[in-house]
N, CA, C and O atoms as CSV, one atom per row, in Angstrom:
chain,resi,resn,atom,element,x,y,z
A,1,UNK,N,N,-59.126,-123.047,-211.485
A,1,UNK,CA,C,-59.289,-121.691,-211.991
A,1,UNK,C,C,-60.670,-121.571,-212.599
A,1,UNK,O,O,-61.135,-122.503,-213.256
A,2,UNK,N,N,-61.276,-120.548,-212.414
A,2,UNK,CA,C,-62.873,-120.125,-212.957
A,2,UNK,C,C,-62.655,-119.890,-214.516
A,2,UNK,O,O,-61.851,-119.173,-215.112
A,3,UNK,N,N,-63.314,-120.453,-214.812
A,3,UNK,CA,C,-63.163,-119.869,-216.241
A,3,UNK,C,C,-64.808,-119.459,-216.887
A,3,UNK,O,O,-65.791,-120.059,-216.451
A,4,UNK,N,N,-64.916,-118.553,-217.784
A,4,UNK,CA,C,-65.467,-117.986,-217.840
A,4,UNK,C,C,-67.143,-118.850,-218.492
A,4,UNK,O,O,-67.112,-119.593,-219.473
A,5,UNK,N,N,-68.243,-118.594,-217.843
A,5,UNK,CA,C,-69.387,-119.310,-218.254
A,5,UNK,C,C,-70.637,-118.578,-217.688
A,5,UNK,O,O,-70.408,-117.713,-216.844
A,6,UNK,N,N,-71.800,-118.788,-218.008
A,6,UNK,CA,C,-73.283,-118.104,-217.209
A,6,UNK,C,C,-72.496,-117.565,-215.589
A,6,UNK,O,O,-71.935,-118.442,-214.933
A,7,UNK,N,N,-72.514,-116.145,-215.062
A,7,UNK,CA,C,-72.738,-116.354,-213.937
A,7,UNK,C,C,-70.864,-116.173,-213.522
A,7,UNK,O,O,-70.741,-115.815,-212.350
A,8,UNK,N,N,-69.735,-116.320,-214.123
A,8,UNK,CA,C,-68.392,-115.952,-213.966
A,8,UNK,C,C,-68.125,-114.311,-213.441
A,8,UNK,O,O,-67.252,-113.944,-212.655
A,9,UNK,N,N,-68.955,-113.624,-213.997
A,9,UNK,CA,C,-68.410,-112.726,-212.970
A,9,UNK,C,C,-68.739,-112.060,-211.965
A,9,UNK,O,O,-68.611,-110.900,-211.573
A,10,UNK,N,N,-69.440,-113.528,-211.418
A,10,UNK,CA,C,-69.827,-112.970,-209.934
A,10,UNK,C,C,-68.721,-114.055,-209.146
A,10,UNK,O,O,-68.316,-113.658,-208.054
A,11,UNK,N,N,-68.328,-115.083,-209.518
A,11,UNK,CA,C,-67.670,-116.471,-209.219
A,11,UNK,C,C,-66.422,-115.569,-208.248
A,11,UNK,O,O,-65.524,-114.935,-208.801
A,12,UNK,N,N,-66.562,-115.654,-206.851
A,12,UNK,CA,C,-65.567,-115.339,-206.039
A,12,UNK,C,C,-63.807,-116.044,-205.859
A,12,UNK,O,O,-63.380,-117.045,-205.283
A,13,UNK,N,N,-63.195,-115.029,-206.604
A,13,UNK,CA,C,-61.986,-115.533,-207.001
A,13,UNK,C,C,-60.752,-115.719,-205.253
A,13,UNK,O,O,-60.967,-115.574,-204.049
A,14,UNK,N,N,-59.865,-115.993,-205.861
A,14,UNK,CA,C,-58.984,-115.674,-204.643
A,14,UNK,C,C,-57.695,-115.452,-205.176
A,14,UNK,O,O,-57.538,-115.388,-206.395
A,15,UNK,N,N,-56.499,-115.295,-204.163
A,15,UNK,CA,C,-55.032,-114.650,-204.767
A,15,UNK,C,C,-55.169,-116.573,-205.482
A,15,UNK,O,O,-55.455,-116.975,-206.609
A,16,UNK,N,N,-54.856,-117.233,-204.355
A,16,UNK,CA,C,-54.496,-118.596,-205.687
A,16,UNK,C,C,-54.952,-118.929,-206.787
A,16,UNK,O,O,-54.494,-119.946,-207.308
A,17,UNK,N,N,-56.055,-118.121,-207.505
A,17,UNK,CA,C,-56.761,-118.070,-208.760
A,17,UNK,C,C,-55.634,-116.940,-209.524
A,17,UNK,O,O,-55.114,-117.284,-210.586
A,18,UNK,N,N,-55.457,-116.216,-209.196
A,18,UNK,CA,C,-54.754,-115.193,-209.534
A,18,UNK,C,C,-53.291,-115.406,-210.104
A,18,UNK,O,O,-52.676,-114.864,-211.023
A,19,UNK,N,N,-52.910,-116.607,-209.020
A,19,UNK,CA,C,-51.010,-116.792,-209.655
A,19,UNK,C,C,-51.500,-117.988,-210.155
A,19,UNK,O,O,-50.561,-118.716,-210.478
A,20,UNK,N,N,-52.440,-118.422,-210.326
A,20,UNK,CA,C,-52.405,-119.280,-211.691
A,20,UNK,C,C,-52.492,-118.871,-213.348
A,20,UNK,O,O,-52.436,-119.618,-214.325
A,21,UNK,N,N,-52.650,-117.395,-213.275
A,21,UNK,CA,C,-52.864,-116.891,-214.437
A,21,UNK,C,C,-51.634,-116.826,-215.102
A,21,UNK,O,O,-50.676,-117.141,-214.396
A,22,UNK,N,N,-51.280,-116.376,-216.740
A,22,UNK,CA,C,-50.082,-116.733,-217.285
A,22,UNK,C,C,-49.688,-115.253,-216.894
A,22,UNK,O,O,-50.508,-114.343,-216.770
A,23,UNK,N,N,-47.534,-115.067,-216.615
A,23,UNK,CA,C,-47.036,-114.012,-216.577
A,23,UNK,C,C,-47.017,-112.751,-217.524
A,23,UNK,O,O,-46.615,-113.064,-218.645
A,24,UNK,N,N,-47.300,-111.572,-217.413
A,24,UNK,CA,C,-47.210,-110.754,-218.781
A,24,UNK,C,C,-46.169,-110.959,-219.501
A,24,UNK,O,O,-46.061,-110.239,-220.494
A,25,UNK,N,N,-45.216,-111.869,-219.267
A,25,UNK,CA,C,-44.023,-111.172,-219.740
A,25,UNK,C,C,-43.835,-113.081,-221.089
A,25,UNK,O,O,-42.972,-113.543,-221.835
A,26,UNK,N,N,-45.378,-113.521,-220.586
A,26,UNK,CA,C,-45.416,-114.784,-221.705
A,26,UNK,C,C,-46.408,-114.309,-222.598
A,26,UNK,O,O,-46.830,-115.201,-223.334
A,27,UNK,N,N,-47.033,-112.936,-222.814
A,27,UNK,CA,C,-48.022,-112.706,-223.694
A,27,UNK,C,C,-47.417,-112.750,-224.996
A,27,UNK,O,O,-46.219,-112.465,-224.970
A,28,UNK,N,N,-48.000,-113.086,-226.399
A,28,UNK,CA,C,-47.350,-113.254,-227.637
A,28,UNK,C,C,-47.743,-111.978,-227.931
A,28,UNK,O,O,-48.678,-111.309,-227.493
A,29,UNK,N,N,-46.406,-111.601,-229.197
A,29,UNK,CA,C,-46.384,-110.134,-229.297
A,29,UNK,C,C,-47.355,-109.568,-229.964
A,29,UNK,O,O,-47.938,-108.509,-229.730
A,30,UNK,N,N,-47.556,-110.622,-231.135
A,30,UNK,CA,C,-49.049,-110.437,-231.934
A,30,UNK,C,C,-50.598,-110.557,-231.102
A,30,UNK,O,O,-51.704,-110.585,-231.643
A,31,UNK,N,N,-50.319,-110.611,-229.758
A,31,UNK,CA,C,-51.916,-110.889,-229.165
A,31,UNK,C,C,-52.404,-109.435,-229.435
A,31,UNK,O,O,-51.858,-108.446,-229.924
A,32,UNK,N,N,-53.666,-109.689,-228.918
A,32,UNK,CA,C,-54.702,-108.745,-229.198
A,32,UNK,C,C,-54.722,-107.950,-227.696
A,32,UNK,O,O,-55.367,-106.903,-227.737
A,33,UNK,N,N,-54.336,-108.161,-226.847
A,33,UNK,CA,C,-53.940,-107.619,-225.682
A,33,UNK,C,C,-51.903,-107.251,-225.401
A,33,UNK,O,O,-51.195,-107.161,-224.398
A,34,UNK,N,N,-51.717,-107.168,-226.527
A,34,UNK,CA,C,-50.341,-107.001,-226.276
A,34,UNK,C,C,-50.535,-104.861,-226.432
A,34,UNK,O,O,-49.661,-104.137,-225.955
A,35,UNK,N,N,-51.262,-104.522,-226.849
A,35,UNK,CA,C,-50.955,-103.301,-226.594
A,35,UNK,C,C,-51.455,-102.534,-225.079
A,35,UNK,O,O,-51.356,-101.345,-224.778
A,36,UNK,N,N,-51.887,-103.407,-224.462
A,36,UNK,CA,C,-52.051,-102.909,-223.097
A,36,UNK,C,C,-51.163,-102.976,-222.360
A,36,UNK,O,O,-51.055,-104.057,-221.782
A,37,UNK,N,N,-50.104,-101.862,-222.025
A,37,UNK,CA,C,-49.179,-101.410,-220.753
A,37,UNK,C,C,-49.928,-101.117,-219.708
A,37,UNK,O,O,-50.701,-100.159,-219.694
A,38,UNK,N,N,-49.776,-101.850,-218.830
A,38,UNK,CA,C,-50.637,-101.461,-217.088
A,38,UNK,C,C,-50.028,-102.750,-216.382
A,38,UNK,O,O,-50.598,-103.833,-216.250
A,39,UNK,N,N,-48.824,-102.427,-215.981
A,39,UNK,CA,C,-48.192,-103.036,-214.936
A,39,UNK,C,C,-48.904,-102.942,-213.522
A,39,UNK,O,O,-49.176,-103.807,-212.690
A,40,UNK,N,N,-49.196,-100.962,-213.575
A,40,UNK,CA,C,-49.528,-100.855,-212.291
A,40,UNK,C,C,-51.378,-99.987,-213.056
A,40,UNK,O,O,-51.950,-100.234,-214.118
A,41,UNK,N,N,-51.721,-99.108,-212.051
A,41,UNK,CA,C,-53.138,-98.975,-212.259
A,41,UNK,C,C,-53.082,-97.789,-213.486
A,41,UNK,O,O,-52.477,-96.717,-213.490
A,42,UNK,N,N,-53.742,-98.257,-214.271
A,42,UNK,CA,C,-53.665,-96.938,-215.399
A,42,UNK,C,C,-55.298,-96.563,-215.888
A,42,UNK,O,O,-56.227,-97.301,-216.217
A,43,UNK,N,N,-55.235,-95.732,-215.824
A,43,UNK,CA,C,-56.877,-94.887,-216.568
A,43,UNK,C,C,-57.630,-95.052,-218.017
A,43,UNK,O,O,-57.108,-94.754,-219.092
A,44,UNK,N,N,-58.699,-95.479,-217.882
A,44,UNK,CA,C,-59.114,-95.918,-219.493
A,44,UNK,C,C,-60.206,-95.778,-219.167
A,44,UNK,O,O,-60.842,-95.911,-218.122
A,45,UNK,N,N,-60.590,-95.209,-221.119
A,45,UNK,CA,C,-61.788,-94.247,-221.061
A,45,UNK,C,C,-63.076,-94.888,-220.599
A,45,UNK,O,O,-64.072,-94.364,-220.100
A,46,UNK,N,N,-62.742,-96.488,-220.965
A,46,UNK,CA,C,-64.386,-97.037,-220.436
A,46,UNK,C,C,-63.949,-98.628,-219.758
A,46,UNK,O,O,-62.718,-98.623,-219.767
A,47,UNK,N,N,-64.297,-99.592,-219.343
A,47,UNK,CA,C,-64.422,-100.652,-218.898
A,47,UNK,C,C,-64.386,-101.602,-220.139
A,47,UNK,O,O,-65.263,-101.797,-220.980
A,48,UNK,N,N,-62.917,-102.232,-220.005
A,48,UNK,CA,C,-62.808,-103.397,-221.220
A,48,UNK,C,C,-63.777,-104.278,-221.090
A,48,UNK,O,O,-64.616,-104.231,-220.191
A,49,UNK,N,N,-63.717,-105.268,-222.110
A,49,UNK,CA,C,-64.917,-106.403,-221.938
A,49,UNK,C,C,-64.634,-107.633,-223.314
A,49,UNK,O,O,-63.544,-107.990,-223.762
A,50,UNK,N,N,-65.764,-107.998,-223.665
A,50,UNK,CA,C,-65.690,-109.053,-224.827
A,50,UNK,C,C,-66.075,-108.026,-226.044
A,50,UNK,O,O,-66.866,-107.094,-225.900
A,51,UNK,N,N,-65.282,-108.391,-227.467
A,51,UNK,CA,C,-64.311,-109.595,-227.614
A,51,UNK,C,C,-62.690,-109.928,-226.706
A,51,UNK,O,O,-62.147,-111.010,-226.480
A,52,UNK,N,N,-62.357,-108.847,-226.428
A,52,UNK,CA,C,-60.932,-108.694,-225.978
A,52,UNK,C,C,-60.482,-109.779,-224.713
A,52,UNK,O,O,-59.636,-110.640,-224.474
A,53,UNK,N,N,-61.729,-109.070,-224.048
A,53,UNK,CA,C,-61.502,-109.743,-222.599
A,53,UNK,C,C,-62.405,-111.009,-222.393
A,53,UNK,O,O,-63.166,-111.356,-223.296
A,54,UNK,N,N,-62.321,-111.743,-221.139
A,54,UNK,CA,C,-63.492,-113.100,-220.959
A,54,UNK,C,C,-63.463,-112.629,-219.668
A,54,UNK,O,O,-62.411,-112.116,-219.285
A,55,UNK,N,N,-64.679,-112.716,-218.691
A,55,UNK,CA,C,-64.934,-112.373,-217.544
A,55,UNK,C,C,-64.662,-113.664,-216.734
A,55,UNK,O,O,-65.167,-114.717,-217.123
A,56,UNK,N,N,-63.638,-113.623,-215.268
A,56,UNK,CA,C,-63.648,-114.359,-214.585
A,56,UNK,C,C,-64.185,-114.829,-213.339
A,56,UNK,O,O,-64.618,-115.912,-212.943
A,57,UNK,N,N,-64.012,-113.582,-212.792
A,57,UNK,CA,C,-64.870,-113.733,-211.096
A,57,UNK,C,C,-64.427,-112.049,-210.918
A,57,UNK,O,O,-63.805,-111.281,-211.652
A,58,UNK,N,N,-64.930,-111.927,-209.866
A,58,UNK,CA,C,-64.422,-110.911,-209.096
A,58,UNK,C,C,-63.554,-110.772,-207.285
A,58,UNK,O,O,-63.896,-111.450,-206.316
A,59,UNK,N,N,-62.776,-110.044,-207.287
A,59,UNK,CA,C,-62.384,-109.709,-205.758
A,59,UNK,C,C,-62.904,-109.510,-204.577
A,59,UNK,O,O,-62.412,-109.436,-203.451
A,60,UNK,N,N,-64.294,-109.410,-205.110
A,60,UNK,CA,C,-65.304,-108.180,-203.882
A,60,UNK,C,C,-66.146,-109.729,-203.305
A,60,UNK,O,O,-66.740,-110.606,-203.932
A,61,UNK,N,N,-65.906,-109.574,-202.089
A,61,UNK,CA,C,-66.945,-110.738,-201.404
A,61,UNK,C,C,-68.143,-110.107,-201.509
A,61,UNK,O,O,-68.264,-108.957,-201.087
A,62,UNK,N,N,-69.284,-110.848,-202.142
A,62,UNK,CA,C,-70.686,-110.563,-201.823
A,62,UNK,C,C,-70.986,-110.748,-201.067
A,62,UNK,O,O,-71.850,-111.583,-201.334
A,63,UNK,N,N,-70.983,-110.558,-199.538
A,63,UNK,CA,C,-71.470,-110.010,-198.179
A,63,UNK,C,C,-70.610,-109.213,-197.949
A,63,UNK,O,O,-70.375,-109.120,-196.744
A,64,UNK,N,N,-69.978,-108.536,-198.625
A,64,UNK,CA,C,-69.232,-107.381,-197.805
A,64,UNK,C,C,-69.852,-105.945,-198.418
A,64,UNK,O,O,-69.193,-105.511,-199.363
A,65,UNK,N,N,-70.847,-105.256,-198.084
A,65,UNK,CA,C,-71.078,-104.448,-198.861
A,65,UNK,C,C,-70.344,-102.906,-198.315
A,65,UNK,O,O,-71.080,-101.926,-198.202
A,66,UNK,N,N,-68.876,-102.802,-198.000
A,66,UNK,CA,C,-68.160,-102.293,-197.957
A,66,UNK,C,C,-67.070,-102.325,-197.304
A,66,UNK,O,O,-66.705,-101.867,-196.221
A,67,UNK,N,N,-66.509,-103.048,-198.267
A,67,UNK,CA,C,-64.827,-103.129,-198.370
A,67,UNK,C,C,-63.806,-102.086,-197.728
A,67,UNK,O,O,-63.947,-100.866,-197.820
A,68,UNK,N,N,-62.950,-102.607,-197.186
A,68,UNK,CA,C,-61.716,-102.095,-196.353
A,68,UNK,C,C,-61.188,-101.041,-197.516
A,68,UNK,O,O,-61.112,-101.273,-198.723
A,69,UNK,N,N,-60.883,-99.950,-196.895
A,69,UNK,CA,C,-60.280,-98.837,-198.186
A,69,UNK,C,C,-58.908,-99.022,-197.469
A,69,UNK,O,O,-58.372,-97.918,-197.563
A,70,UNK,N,N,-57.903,-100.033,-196.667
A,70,UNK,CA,C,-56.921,-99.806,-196.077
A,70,UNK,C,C,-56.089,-101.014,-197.272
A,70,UNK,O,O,-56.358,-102.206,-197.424
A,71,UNK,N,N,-55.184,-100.299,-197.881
A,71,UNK,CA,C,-53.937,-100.386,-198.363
A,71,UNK,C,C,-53.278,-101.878,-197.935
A,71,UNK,O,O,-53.615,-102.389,-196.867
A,72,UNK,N,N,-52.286,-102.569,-198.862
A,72,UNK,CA,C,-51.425,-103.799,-198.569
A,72,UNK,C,C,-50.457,-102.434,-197.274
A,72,UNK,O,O,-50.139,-101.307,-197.655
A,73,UNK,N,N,-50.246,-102.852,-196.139
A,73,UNK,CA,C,-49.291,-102.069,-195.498
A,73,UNK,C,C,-47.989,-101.736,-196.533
A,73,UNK,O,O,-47.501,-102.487,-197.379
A,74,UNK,N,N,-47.544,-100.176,-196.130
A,74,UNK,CA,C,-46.228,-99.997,-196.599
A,74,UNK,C,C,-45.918,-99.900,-198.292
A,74,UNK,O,O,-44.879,-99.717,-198.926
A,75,UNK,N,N,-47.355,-100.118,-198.698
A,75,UNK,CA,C,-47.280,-99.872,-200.371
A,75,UNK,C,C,-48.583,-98.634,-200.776
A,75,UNK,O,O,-49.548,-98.412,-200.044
A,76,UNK,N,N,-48.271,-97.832,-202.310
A,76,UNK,CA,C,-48.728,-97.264,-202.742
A,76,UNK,C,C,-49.224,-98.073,-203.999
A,76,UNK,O,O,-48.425,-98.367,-204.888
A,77,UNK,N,N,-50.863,-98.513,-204.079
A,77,UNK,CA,C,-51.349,-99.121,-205.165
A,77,UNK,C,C,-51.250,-98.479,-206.338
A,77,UNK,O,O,-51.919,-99.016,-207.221
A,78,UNK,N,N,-50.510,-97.288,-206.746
A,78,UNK,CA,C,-50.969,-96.932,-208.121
A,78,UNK,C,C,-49.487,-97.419,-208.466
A,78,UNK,O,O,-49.292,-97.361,-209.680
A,79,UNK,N,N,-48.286,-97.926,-207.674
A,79,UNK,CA,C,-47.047,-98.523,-208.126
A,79,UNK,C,C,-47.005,-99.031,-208.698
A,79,UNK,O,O,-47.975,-99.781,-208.592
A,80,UNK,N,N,-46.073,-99.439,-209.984
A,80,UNK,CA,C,-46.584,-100.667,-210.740
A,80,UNK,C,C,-45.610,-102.017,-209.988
A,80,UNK,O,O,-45.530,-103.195,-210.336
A,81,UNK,N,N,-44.772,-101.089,-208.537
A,81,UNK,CA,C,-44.022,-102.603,-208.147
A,81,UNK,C,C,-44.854,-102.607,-206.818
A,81,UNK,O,O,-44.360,-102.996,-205.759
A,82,UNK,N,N,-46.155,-102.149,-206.927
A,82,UNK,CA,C,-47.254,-102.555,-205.527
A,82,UNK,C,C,-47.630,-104.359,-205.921
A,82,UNK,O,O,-47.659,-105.083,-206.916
A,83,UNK,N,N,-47.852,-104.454,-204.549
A,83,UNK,CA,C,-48.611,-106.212,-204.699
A,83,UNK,C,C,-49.926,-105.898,-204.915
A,83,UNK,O,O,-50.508,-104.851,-204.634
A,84,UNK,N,N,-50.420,-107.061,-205.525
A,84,UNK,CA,C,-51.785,-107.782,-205.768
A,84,UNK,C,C,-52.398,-107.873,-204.388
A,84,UNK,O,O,-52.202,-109.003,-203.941
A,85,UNK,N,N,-52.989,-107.193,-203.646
A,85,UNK,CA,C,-53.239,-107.932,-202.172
A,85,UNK,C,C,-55.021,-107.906,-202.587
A,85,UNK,O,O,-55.729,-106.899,-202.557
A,86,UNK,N,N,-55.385,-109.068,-202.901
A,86,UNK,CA,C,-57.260,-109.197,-202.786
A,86,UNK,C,C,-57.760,-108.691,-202.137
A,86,UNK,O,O,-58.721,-108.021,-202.513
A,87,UNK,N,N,-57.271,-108.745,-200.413
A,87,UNK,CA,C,-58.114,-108.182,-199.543
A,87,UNK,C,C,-57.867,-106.979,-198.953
A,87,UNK,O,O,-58.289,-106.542,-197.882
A,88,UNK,N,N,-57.025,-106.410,-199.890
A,88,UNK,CA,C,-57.035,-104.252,-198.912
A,88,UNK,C,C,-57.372,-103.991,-200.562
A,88,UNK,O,O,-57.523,-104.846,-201.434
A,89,UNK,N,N,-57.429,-102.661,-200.672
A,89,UNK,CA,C,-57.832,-101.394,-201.193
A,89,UNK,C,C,-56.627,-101.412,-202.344
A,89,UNK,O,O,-55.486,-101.797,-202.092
A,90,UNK,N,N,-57.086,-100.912,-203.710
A,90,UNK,CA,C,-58.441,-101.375,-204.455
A,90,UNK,C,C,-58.609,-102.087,-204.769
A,90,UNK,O,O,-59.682,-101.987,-205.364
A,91,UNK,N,N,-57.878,-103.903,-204.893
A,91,UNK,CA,C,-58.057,-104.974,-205.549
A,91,UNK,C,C,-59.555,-105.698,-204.695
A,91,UNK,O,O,-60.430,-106.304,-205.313
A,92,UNK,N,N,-59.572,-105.470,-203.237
A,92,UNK,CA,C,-61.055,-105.740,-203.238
A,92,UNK,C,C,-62.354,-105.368,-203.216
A,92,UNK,O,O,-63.302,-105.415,-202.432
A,93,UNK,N,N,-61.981,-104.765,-204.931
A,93,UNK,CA,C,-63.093,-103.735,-205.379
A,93,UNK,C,C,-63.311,-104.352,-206.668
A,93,UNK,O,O,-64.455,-104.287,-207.118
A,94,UNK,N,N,-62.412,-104.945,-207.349
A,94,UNK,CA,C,-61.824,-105.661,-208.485
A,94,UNK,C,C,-63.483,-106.452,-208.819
A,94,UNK,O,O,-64.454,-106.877,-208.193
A,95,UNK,N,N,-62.797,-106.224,-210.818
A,95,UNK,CA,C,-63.123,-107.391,-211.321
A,95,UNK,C,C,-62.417,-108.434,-211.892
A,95,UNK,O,O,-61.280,-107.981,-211.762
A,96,UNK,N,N,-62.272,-109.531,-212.444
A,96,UNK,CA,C,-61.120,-110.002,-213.097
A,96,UNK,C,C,-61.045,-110.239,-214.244
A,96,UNK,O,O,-62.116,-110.513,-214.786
A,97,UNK,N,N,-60.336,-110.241,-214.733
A,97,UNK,CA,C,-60.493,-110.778,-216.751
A,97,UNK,C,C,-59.636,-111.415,-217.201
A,97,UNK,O,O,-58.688,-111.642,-216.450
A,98,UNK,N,N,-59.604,-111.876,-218.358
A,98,UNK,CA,C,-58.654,-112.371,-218.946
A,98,UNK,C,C,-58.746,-112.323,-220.399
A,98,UNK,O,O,-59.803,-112.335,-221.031
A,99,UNK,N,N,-57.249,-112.252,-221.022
A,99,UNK,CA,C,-57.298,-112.096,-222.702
A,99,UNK,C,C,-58.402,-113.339,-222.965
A,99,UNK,O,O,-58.547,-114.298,-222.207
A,100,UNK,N,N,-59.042,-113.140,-224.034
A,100,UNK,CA,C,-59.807,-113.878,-224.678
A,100,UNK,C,C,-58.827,-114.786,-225.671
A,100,UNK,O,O,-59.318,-115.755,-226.250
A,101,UNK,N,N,-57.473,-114.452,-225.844
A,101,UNK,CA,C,-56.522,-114.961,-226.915
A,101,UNK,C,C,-55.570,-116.232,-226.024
A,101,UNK,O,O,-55.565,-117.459,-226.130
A,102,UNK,N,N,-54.819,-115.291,-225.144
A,102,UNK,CA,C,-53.886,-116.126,-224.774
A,102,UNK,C,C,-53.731,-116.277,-222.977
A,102,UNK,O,O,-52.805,-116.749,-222.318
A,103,UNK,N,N,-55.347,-115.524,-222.434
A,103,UNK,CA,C,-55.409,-115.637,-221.020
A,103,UNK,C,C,-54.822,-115.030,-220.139
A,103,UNK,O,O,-54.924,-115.395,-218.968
A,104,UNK,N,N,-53.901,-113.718,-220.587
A,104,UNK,CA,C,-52.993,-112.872,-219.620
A,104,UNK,C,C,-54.257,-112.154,-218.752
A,104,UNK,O,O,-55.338,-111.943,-219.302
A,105,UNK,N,N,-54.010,-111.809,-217.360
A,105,UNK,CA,C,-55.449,-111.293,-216.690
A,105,UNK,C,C,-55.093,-110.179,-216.226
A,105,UNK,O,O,-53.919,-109.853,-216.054
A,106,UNK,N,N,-56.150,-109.437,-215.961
A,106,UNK,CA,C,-56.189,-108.015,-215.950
A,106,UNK,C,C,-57.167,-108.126,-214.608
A,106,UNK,O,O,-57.781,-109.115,-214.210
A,107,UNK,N,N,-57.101,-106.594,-213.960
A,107,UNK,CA,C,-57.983,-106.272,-213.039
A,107,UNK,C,C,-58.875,-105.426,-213.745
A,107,UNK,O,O,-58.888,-105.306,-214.970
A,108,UNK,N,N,-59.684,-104.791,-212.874
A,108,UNK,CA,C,-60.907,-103.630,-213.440
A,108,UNK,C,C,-61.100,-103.067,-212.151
A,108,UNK,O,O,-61.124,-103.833,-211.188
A,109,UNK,N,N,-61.261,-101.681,-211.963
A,109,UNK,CA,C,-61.723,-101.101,-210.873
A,109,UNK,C,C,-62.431,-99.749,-211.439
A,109,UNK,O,O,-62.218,-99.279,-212.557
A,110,UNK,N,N,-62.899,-99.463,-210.918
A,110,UNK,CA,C,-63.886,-98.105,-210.887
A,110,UNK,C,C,-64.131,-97.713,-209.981
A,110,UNK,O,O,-64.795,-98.068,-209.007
A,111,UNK,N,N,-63.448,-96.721,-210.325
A,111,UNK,CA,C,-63.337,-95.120,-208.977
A,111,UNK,C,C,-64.740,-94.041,-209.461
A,111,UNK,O,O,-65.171,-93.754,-210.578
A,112,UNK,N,N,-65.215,-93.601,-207.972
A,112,UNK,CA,C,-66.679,-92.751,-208.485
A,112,UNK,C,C,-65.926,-91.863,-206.903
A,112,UNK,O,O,-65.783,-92.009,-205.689
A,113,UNK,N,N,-65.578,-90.732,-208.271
A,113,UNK,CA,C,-65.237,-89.075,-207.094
A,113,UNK,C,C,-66.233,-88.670,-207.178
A,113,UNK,O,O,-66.982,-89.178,-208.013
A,114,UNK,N,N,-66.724,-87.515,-206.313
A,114,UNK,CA,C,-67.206,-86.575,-206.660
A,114,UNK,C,C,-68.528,-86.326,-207.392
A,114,UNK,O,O,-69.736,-86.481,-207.216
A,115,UNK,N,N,-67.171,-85.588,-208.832
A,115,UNK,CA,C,-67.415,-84.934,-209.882
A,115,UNK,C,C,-66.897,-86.153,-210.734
A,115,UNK,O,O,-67.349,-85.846,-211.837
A,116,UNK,N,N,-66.242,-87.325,-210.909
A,116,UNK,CA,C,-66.143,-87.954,-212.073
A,116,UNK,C,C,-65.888,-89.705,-211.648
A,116,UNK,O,O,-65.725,-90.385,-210.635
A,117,UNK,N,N,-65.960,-89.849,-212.839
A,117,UNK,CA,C,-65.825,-91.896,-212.721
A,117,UNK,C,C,-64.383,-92.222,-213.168
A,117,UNK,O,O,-64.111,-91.855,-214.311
A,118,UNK,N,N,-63.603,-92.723,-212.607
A,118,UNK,CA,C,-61.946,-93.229,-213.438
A,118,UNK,C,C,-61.990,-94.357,-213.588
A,118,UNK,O,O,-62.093,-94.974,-212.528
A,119,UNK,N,N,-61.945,-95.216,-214.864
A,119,UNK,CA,C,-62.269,-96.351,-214.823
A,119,UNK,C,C,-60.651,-96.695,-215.274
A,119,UNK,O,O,-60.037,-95.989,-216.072
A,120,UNK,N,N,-59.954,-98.169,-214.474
A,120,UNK,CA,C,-58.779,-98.265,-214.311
A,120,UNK,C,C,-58.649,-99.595,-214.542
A,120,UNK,O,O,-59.568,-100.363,-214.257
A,121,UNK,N,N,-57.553,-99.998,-215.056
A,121,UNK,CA,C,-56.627,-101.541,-215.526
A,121,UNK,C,C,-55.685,-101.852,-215.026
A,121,UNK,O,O,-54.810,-100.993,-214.915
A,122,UNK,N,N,-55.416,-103.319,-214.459
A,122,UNK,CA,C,-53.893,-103.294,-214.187
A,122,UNK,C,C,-54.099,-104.566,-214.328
A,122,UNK,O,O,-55.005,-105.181,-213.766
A,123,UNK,N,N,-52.900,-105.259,-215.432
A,123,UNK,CA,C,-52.142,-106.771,-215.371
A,123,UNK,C,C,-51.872,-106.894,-214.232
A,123,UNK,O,O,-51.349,-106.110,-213.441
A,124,UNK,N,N,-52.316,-108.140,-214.098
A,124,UNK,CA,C,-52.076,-109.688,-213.023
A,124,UNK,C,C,-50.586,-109.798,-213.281
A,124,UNK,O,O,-50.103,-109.961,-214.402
A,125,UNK,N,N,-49.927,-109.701,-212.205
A,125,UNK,CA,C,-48.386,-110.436,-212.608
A,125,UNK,C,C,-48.690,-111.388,-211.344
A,125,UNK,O,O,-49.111,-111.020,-210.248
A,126,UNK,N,N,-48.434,-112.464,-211.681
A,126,UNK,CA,C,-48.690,-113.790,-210.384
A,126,UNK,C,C,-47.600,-113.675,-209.414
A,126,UNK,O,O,-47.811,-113.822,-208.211
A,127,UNK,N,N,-46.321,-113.389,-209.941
A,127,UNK,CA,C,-45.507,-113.066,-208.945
A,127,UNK,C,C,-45.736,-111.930,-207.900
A,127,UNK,O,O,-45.418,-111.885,-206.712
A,128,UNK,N,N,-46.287,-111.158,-208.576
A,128,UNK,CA,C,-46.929,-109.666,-207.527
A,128,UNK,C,C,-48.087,-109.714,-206.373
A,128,UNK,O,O,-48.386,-108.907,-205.493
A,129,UNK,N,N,-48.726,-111.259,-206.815
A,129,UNK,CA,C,-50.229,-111.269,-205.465
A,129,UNK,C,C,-49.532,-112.062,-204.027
A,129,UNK,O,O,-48.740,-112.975,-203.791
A,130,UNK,N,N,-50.145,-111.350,-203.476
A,130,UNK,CA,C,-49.896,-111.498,-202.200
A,130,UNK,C,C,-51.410,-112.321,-201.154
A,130,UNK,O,O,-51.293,-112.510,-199.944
C-alpha cells in the first residue's frame, strides 16, 4: 500500500490498494473523520486535504489524458450500493486519501460543468471495489 510521502499523489494506485484500506464500518467514533457520511458520491464545498486527510495516489493513469466516461456496466455511480470500479467513470478521475487518524480512505473527484465546479467524496468500502 502507498503511503503517503514526496510525490504520493501522483503514485498510481490500483483496486488491490484500495481493499487494503480499513472498512468504514471500523472507523472509531471519536475520529476526526467520523463525521463524514459518503457511502456513495456526495458534494462538498471544497477539496479535503491535510490535517484531516494524507494523500495517497491517484486513479487516473498518467498517459491517459482522457479517461473513459463509460460507467461499471449496469450501475449508477452516485449509488451508495455502486462499486468502486478504478477503471470506468468517475473513479478514474479519482484522487485517493486517507484519514490522517485511523486510515479510513476516501475518493476525491471534481466535476467542471459548464457554469460550475462540484467537488465530491466518497468512502472506500473494500468490499465495494471491483
Amino acid at each position: 500500500m502507498t503511503t503517503a510521502s514526496p510525490g504520493a499523489a501522483d503514485a498510481l494506485l490500483t483496486a488491490a490498494d484500495l481493499r487494503q484500506l480499513p472498512p468504514p464500518d471500523r472507523t472509531p467514533a471519536g475520529c476526526d473523520c467520523a463525521h463524514l457520511h459518503c457511502a456513495g458520491w456526495e458534494s462538498i464545498a471544497q477539496p479535503l486535504g491535510a490535517p484531516l486527510l494524507r494523500a495517497l495516489g491517484t486513479l487516473r493513469a498518467p498517459d491517459d489524458d482522457e479517461p473513459t466516461l463509460s460507467e461499471w456496466p449496469g450501475s449508477s455511480y452516485w449509488s451508495a450500493e455502486a462499486p468502486v470500479a478504478p477503471l470506468h467513470f468517475p473513479y478514474n478521475r479519482c484522487s485517493v486519501w486517507a484519514c490522517a487518524a485511523c486510515g479510513r480512505g476516501f475518493l476525491q473527484y471534481t466535476e467542471y460543468g459548464g457554469y460550475y465546479v462540484d467537488h465530491r467524496l466518497r468512502q472506500v468500502d473494500p468490499a465495494r471495489v471491483v
